[in-house]
C-alpha positions, 0 to 999 in steps of 0.5 A, a space after each residue: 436496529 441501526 448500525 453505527 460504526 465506531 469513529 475508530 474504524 472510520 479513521 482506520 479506513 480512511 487511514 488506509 485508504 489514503 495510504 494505498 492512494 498515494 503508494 498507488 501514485 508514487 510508484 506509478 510516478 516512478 514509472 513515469 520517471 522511468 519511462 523518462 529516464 528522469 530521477 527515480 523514486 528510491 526503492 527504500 521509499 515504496 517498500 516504505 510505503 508498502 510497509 506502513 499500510 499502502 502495499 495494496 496500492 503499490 501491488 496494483 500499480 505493479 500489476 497495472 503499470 507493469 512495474 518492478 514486476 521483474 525485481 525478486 525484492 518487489 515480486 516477493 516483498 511486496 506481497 509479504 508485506 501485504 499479508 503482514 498489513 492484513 494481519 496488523 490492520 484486520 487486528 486493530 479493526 478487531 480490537 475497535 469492532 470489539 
């Protein structure tokens, strides 16, 4: 028997693991930034990204670089918004695994 897996779910794992990638180094810039006391990237900009797919990469750059841990707005969306990924995505990974 061999596996195949459809192009559909290739494309959404890809989708997703590139949109975790970047919120990962945006919010890591922003750190960055911070630690500088240059312009910071807005807040509106990683819950943006946060909320099209990449809340797993901006909740481990929270953990990792300690950032933005200390912000209710972060400390509690940030983890809605990766459960509202999970269901979302596990249901189109559903509906193309049909």
């Amino acid at each position: 028997m061999t596996l195949t897996i459809p192009v559909s779910v290739i494309v959404l794992t890809s989708w997703l693991l590139v949109l975790n990638v970047i919120a990962y180094a945006v919010m890591a810039s922003d750190k960055r930034r911070a630690k500088r006391s240059k312009r910071r990237v807005p807040e509106r900009t990683l819950f943006t990204w946060a909320a099209v797919g990449g809340a797993l990469g901006i909740w481990i750059a929270m953990r990792s670089k300690r950032h933005k841990t200390q912000h209710n707005s972060f400390r509690f969306g940030v983890p809605a918004l990766l459960l509202l990924n999970i269901a979302v995505y596990g249901a189109l990974f559903y509906v193309f695994l049909r």
